[in-house]
N, C-alpha and C positions, 0 to 999 in steps of 0.2 A: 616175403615181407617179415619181420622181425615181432618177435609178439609183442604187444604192448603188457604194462604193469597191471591196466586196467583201466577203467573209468572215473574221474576226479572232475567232481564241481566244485569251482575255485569261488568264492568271494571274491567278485572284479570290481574294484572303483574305478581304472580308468588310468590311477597316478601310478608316477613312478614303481611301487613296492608289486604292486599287484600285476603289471603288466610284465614286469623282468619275470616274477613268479610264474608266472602264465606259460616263457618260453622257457621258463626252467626246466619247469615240471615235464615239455615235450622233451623237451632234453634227456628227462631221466624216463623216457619211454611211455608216459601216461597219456592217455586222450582225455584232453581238457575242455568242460564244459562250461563255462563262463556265466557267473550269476550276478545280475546286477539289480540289487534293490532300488526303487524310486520311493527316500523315507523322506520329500522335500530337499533336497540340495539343487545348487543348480551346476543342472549338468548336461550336454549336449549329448542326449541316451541316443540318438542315430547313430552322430561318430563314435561314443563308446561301442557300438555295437560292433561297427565297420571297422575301429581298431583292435577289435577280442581275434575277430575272426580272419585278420591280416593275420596278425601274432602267431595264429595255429590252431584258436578255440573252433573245434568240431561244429561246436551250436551254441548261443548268447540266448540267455532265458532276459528278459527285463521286465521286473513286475512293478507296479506302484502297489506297494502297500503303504502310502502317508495316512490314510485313515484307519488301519488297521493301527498303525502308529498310537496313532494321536489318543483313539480309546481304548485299547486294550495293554497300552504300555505309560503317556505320557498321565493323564488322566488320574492310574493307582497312583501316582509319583505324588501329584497334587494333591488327592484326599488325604496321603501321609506327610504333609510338610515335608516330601523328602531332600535331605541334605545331608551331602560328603562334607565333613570337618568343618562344617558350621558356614558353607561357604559356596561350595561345588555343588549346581545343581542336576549331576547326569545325564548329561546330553547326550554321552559317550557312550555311557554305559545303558542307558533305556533301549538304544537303538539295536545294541549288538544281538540280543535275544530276538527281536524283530526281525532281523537280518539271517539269522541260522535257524529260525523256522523256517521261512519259506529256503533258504538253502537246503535242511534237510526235505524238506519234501516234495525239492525238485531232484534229489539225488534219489531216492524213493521209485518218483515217477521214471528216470531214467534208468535206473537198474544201477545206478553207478553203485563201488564200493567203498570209494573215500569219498572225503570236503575237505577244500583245503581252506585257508584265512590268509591274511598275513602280518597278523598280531605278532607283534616282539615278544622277546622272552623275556621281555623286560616289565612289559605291561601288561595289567590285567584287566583292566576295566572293558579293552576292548576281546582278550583272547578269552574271558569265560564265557564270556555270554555264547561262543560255536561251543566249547568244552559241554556245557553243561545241558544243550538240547541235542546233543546227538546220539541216537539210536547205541547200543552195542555193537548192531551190525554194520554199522559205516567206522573205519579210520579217520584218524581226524588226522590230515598229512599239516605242518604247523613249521615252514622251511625257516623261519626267524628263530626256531629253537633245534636246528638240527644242524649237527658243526660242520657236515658236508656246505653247508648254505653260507650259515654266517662267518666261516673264516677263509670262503672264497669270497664274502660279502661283508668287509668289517667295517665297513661304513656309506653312508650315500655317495662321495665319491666314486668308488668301487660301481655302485650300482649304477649311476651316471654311466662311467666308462662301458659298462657290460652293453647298456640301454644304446649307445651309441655304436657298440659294436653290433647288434642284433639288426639297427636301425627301428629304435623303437622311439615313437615321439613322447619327450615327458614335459610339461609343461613350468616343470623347474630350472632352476640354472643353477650354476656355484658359488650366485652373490647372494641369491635369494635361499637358500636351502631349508628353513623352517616346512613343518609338516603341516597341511591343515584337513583337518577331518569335518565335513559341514553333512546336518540333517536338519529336519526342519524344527528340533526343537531348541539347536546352537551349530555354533561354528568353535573349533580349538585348536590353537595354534601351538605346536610345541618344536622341538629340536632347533637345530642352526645356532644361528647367536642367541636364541632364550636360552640355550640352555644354561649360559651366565645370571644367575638370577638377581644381580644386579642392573642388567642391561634392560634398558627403557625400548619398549616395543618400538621398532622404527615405524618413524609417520608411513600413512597409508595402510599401513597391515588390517586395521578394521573393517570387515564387508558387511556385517549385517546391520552396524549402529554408527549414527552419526557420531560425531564428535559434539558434548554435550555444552563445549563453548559455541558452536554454530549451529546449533538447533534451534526451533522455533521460540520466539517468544511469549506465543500466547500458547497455553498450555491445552489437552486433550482431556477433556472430563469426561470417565467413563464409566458407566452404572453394566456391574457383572453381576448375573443374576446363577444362587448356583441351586441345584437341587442333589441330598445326599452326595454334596461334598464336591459334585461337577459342576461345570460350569454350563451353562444351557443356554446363556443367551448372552450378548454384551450388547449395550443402545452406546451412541457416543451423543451424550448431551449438548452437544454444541450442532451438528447436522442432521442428527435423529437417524443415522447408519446403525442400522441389525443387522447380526449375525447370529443366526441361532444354530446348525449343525457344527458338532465337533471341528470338521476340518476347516472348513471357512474360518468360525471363529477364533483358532490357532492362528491361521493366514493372517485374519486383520487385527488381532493383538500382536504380531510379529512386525508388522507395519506401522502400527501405530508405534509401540514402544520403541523400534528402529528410530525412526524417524526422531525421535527425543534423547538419541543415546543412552537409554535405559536399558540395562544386563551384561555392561561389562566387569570383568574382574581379571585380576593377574594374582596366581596364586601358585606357593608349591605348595603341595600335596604327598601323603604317604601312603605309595602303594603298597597292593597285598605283600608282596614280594619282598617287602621291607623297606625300598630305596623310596626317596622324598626325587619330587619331579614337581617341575615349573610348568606351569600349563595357563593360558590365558584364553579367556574365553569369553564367547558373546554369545548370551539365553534371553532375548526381550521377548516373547510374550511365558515362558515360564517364569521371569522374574515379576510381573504384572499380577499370573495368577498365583505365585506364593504368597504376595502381600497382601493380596485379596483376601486367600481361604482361610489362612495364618485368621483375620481379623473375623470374619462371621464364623467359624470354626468354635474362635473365645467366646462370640456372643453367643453362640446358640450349647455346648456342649457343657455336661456338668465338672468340678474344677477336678476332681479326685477321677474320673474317665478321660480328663485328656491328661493329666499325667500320665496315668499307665500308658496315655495311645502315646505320646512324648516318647516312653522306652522301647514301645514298639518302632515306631518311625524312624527312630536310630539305629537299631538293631536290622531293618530294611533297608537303609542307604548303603551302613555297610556290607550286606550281600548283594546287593546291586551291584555296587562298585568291584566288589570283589568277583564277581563274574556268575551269582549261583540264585539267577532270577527263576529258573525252571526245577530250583531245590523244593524238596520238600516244606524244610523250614521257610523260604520265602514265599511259599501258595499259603502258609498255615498264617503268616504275618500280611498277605493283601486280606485273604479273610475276615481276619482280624480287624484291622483298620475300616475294611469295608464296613463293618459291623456296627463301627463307632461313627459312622457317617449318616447314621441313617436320619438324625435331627437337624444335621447341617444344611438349614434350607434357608436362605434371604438373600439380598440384593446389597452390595457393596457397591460406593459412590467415591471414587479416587482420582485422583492428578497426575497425571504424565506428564512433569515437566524437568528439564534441562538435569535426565539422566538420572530421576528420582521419581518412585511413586510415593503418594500422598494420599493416605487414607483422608477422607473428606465425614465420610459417616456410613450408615449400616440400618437394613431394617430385618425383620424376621419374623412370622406367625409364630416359629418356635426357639423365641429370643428367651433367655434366663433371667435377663435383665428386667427390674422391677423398679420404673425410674422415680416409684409410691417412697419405696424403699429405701433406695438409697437417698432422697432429697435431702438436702438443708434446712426446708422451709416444710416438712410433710414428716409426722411423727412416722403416721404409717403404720404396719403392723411388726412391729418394734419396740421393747422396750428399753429404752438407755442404763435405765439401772441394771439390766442383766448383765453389762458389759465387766459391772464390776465383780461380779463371781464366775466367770469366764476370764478378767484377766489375771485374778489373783489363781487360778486353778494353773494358769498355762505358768506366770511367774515363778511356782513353787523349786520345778528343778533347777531356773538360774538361781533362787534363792542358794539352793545347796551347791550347786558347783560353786559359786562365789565363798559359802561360808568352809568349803573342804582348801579355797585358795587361799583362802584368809589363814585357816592352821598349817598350814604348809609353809608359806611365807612366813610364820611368827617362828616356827620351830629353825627354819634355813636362816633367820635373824638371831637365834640364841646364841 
């Protein structure tokens, strides 16, 4: 018998990239151990299992870690208002760290000495997140950036044909050929005809969200209760339905906001790597709990601490994005954030309707808001007259820029 390379746990989805990967890898001599995360998608994990180990996989590990997810990855996301280019809420990238933990330390328990992915060498959102949690002592084998791979494999066509020469079932075709990556905090759909970024998504492509012209009428009113900065319970005022642990409550904010087509978006975006990429995507209960925390966040924290948490929060998206959740600098920025969470305590009351949330109102024990203070009708503790030695103090430097314009203009008129 011919020796093998050694041992490789491959990140197995099931689709096309991973399964041709799977019989690559026997190909080039490795015993393939096959890892398949359960982070919420839906997926038939028997047949994936029965199809790893048709393929050639030695042994199929399949863990659910969706609560593992939901707190210790989706959760920091929420306390930092996190957001890719003002827009993108990380569905992609929250999960991949999620996913090459337990990958490495099921390579650990095996003895193996590589992990494989099958992240493009194009994209990063999904390949840092394995890059950046694996040991020294494991290889990271990465066939989308290695030219043996990709110019026996220059496009999904290619992989199609190979898939069909192996006899491997892919659940794609060559009219359909878009990518779609789904966890339980979004689904995203790229390549094929998006990659025209002018091309309107074809009907049908949405699974998680209704379409917001045939959603319900009467809208879903829902009281999210959060404590430093999480979310810990949601009531639906209309049925009086609680959810109060993490994953549940992710479950039935993903259902309800579904259900209303609320968290689509079609965006490009600019990867690490430099190139801009069209990606469309569906996030309803992370788009639910942004609008929410975004709102008691304001009311509860003071104005000069959530700017600085504002620089942090962006400074966190994009190491996320960019793949470096297990960096130093990004443990030192959840820290952080976390820090600044510790006041964000009350209940938000919002609207889920026709693919929109609608803040309604907000209460909080540690609200800043003094409604003495600011009234119309309530002097309060407040003098009006101070305003005018406070506005002349801040006025003074547009005084002088305007009078430095004024002799500049008179002098460019001589």
């Amino acid at each position: 018998m011919a020796q093998t390379k050694g041992t490789v746990v491959l990140a197995y989805s099931g689709g096309l990239d991973t399964s041709c990967i799977l019989v690559w890898l026997k190909e080039q001599g490795y015993d393939v151990i096959a890892y398949l995360a359960n982070i919420g998608q839906k997926e038939d994990f028997d047949a994936a299992r029965k199809k790893a180990l048709a393929l050639g996989a030695k042994k199929v590990y399949i863990e659910d870690v969706s609560k593992e997810f939901v707190e210790q990855f989706i959760w920091p996301a929420v306390q930092a208002n996190a957001l890719y280019e003002d827009r993108y809420l990380l569905g992609t990238a929250l999960a991949r760290p999620c996913i090459a933990r337990g990958l490495v330390e099921v390579a650990q328990r095996e003895g193996a000495q590589h992990v494989a992915h099958g992240a493009t060498g194009k994209g990063t959102k999904r390949a840092g997140g394995f890059l950046s949690h694996a040991p020294a002592s494991h290889q990271v084998i990465a066939p989308w950036r290695m030219p043996e791979f990709y110019q026996r494999f220059p496009g999904r066509r290619e992989l199609m044909d190979y898939a069909k020469e192996h006899g491997i079932p892919v659940p794609v075709t060559p009219q359909t050929p878009w990518s779609m990556d789904e966890n339980l905090m979004h689904i995203s759909y790229e390549a094929g005809i998006l990659e025209n970024p002018k091309n309107q998504a074809p009907p049908g492509l949405y699974t998680k969200t209704r379409d917001p012209a045939t959603s319900p009428d009467i809208p879903d009113v829902l009281e999210i209760q959060f404590e430093r900065g999480v979310p810990v319970k949601v009531t639906n005022a209309g049925d009086g339905a609680t959810r109060c642990t993490a994953l549940e409550l992710f479950v039935y904010l993903n259902d309800i906001a579904g259900k209303h087509g609320v968290g689509r978006i079609d965006i490009v975006e600019n990867r690490f790597v430099g190139m801009k990429s069209r990606g469309i995507y569906e996030t309803p209960a992370g788009t639910i709990l942004y609008h929410a925390h975004l709102d008691i966040e304001a009311f509860t924290m003071d104005r000069e601490v959530r700017k600085i948490k504002q620089g942090l929060a962006l400074k966190f998206s994009e190491l996320v994005y960019n793949g470096f959740w297990h960096s130093p600098e990004c443990e030192f920025l959840r820290e952080c954030i976390g820090r600044s969470q510790e006041a964000v305590l009350g209940t938000v009351r919002l609207s889920v309707f026709k693919g929109q949330v609608y803040i309604l109102g907000r209460e909080s024990p540690r609200s800043l808001y003094n409604e003495e203070l600011v009234s119309m009708n309530v002097q309060g503790d407040y003098e009006p007259a101070d305003a005018t030695g406070f506005i002349n103090i801040n006025s003074l430097r547009l005084k002088e820029y305007h009078r430095l314009q004024s002799k500049v203009t008179a002098k460019q008129d001589e």
